[in-house]
C-alpha positions in Angstrom: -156.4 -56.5 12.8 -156.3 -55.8 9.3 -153.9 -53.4 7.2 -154.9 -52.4 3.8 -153.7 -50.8 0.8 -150.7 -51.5 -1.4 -149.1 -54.4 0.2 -145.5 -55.4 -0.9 -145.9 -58.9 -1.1 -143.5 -61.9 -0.8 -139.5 -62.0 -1.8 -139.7 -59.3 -5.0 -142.4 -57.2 -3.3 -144.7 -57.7 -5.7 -147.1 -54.6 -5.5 -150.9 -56.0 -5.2 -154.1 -54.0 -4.0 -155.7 -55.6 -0.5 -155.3 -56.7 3.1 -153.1 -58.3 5.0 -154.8 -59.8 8.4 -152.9 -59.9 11.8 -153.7 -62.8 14.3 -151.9 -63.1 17.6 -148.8 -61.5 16.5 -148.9 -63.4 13.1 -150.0 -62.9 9.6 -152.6 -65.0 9.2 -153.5 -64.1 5.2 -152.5 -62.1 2.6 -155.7 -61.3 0.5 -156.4 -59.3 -2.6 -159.4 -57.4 -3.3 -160.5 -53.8 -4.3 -159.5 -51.2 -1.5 -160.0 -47.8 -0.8 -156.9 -47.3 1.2 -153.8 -45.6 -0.3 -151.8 -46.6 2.4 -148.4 -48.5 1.5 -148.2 -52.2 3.7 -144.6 -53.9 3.8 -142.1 -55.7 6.3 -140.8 -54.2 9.1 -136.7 -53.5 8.5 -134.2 -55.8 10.5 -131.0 -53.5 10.7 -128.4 -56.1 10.3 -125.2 -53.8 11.9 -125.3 -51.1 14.7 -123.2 -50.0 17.5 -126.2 -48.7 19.6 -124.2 -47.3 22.5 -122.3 -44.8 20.6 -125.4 -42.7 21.1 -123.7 -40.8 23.6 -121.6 -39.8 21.5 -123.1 -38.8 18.4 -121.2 -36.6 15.8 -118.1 -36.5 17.8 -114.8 -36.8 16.6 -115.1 -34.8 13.2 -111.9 -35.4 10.9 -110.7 -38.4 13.3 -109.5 -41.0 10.8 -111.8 -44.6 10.9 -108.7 -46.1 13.7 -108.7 -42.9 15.5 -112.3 -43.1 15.7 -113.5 -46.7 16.3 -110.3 -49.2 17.0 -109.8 -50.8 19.8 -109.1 -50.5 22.7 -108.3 -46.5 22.6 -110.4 -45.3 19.9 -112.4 -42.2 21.1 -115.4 -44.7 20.7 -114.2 -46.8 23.3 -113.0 -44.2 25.1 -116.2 -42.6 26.0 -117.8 -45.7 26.1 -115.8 -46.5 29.3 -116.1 -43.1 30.6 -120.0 -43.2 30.4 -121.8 -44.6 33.1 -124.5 -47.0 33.2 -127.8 -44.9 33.1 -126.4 -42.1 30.8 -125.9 -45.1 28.3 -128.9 -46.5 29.1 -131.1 -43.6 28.4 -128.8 -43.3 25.1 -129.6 -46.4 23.6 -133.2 -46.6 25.1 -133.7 -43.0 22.6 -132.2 -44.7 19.6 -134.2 -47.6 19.8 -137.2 -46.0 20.2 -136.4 -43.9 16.5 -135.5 -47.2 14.9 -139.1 -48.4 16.2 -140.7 -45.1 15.0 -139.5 -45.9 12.0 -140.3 -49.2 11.1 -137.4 -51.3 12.8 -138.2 -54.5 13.9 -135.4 -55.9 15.0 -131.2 -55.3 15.0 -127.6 -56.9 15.0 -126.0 -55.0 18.2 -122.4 -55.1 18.3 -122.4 -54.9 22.1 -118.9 -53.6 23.3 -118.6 -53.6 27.6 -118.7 -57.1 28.1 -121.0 -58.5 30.4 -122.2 -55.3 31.6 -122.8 -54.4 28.0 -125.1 -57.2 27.4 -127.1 -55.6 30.2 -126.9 -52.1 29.3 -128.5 -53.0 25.9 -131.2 -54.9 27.5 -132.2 -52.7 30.0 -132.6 -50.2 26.8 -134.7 -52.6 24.9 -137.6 -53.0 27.7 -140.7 -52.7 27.3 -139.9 -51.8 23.2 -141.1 -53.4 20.3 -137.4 -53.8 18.4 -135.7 -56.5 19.6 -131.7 -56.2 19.4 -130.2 -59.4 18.6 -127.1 -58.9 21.0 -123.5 -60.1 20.1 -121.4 -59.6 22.8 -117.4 -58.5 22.2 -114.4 -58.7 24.1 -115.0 -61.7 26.6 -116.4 -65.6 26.2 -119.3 -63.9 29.1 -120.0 -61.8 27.3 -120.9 -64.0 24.4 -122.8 -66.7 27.3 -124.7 -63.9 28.1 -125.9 -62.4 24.5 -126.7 -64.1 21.6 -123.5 -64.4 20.0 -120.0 -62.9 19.4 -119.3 -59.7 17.4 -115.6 -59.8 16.6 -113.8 -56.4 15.4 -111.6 -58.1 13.2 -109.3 -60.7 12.4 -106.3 -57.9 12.4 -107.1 -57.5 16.1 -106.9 -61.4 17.2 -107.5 -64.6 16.0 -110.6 -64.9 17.5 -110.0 -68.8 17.2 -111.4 -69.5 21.5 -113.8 -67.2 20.9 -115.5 -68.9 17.4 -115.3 -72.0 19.3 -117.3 -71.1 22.6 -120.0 -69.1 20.0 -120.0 -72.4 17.8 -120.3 -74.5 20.5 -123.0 -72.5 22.3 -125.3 -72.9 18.6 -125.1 -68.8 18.5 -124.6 -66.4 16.2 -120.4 -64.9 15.4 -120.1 -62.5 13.3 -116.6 -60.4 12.1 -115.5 -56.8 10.5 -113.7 -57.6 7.5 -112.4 -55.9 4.6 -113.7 -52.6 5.9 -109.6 -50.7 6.6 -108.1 -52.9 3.5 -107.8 -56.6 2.4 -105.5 -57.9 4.7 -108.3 -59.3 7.4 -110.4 -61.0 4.9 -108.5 -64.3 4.5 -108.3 -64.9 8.2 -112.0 -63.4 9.4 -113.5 -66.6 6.0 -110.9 -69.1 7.7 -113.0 -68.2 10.9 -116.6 -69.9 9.3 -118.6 -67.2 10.6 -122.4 -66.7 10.3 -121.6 -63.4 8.4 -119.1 -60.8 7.8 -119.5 -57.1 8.1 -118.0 -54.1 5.7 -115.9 -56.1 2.8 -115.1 -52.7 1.6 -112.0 -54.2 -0.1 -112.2 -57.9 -1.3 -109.9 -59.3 -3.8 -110.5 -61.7 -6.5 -109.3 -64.7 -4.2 -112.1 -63.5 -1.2 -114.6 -63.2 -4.4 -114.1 -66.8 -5.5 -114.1 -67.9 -1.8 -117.5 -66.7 -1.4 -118.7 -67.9 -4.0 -117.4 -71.3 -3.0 -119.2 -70.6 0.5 -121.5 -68.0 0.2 -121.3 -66.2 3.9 -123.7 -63.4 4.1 -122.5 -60.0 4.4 -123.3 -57.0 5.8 -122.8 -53.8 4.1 -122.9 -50.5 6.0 -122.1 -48.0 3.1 -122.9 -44.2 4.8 -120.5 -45.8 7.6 -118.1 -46.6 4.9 -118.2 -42.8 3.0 -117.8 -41.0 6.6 -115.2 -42.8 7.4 -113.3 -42.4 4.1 -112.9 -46.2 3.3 -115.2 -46.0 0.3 -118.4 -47.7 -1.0 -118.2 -52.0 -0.8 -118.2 -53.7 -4.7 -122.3 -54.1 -4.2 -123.0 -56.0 -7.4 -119.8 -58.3 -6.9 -120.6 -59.4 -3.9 -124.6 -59.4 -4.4 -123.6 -62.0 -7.6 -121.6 -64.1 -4.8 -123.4 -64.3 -1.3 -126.6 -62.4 0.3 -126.4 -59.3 1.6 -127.9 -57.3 4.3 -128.3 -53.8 5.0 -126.6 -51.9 8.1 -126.5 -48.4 9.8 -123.4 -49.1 11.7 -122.3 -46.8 15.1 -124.8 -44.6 15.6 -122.1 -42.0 16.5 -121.7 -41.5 12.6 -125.1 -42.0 11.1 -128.8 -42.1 12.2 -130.4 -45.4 12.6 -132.6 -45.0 9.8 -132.8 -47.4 7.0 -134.7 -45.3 5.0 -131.5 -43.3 4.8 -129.6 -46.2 4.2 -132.1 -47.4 1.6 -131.7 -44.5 -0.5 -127.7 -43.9 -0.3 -127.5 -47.5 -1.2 -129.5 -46.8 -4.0 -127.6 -44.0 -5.3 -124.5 -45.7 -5.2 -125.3 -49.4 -6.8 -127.0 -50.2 -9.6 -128.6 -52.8 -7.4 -132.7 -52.8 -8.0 -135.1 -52.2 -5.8 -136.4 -55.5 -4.4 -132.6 -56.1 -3.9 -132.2 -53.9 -2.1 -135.6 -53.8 0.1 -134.7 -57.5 0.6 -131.4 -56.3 2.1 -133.4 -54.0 4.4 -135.7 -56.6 5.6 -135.5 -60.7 5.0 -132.0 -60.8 4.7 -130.8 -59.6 7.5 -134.0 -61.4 9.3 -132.3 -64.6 7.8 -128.9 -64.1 9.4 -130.3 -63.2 12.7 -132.5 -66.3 12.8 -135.5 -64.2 12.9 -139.3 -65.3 11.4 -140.1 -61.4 9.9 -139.1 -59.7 6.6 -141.5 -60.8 4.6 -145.1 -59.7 4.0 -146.3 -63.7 3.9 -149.0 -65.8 5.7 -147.5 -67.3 8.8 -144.7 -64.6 9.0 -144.4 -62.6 12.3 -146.5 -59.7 12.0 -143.5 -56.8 12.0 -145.1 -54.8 9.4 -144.7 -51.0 8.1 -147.4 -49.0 7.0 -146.6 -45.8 5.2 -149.2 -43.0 4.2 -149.5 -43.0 0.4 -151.3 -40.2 0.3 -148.7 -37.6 2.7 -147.2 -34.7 0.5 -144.1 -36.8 -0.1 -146.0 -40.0 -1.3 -149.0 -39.1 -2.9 -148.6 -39.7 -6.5 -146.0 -42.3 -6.3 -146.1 -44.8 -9.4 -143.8 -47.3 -8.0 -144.8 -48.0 -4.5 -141.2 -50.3 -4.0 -139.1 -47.4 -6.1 -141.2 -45.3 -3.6 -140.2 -46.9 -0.3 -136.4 -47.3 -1.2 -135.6 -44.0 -3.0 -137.9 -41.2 -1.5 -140.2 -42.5 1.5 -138.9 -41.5 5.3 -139.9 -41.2 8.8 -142.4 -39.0 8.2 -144.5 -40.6 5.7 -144.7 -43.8 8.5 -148.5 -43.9 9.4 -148.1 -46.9 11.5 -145.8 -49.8 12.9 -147.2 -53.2 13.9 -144.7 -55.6 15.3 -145.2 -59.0 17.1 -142.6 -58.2 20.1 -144.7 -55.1 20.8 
């Protein structure tokens, strides 16, 4: 198979003219040359943050304040989580996934909430689909055994000390909320060691220097972070400190586009673009232990090819301004990815 057109080569998404050549699920080259194509070829997004199974229940709970909505254990969240039953969720999640692979997801971080049955539910959704959710289980140690890691809600809610253990133990993945409410979880979540935090909405010159001591990457989620009142996360701070990824958090609130999250991250940082486009893609590929993100020989071959020349492209002078500030679903011509 080979893709051509603009390609967005390597870590800064270096804009070069050519092809890029697909063997067995791999990118075997990277090649310039002279092309007629206006297409647009980059990496695949790896959505670092979502709570898939609030897709039954999206848009509910207008005005509900971030606790009301989302804490556990009697947040309406987890309410209707409990209250759903195993093929309405199912179906839920199955719909989501399928428009995060429509639009150029390869892969996310699942916050799984149900335990055990969770994990399952969220598996059952991703069959047979090209996206592949990297599961962290919450709640239980089985749940964890039977994911891919732990997803904590925060250090406010329980030490979490057994469970970073087992997870540490087991050579999986724990990641923790933090910062997201106020300050007063960061200290504990960093004494946890995770793999990365999520939010940091609200870190304080002692969290700052921490991370820079020991950079842990962090997720930031900022739609989640306006609906929910809390506020956009210090970007440039913490981009100077640790990597960052990019997240859409419960799909109850936002979409899970990263197109949309592209953009509003855009608008509120003065991050640049290949900062951000490396938040959307190789970063969070790095924290999940995943081999995409990057348009590079002998790189998975999750790869996103956007039409160049539809009505909302054509023109464009900045193919990577392009793709973080303005591009969208509907400009995707094609997605290629390895699991698929």
């Amino acid at each position: 198979m080979e893709l051509t057109g603009t390609i967005l080569r390597g870590r800064e998404f270096d804009p070069v003219d050519g092809r890029v050549v697909v063997e067995d699920g791999e990118i075997a080259a990277v090649e310039e040359a002279s092309v007629p194509s206006t297409d647009v070829v980059l990496p695949a997004f790896v959505n670092a943050h979502t709570h898939i199974g609030d897709s039954i229940a999206k848009e509910a709970g207008a005005g509900l304040s971030l606790a009301e909505l989302v804490a556990p254990p009697d947040g309406l969240k987890h309410r209707l989580l409990r209250a759903a039953d195993r093929d309405e969720m199912v179906a839920a999640m199955a719909r989501s996934l399928q428009f995060m692979e429509s639009s150029g997801t390869a892969a996310c971080i699942e916050f799984r909430e149900g335990g055990v049955e969770g994990v399952s539910r969220i598996r059952a959704a991703a069959e047979g689909l090209g996206v592949e959710p990297v599961v962290l289980g919450r709640e239980t140690v089985d749940a964890m055994e039977a994911a891919d890691g732990f997803g904590a809600s925060g250090a406010n809610d329980d030490d979490f000390e057994r469970e970073r253990g087992a997870t540490r133990e087991a050579g999986k993945l724990f990641g923790i909320h933090a910062g997201e409410v106020d300050e007063s979880d960061v200290n504990p979540a960093l004494d946890l060691e995770p793999d990365f935090l999520v939010h940091m909405v609200h870190p304080e010159p002692v969290h700052l220097e921490r991370l820079a001591d020991d950079p842990v990457p962090v997720v930031v989620c900022p739609r989640s972070n306006l609906v929910t009142d809390v506020g956009p996360p210090p970007f440039r701070d913490l981009a100077e400190r640790t990597t960052l990824a990019l997240g859409t958090d419960n799909v109850m609130l936002n979409s899970p586009s990263m197109f949309r999250e592209m953009e509003f991250t855009a608008k509120l940082s003065d991050l640049s673009d290949p900062e951000i486009l490396r938040m959307a893609t190789v970063n969070g590929a790095d924290i999940a232990g995943l081999d995409c993100g990057l348009v590079e020989e002998g790189r998975s071959a999750d790869l996103l090819v956007l039409d160049g020349d539809s009505d909302n492209l054509a023109g464009v002078r900045d193919a990577r301004r392009a793709v973080v500030r303005r591009a969208g679903h509907a400009d995707v011509k094609r997605v290629v990815l390895s699991r698929g």
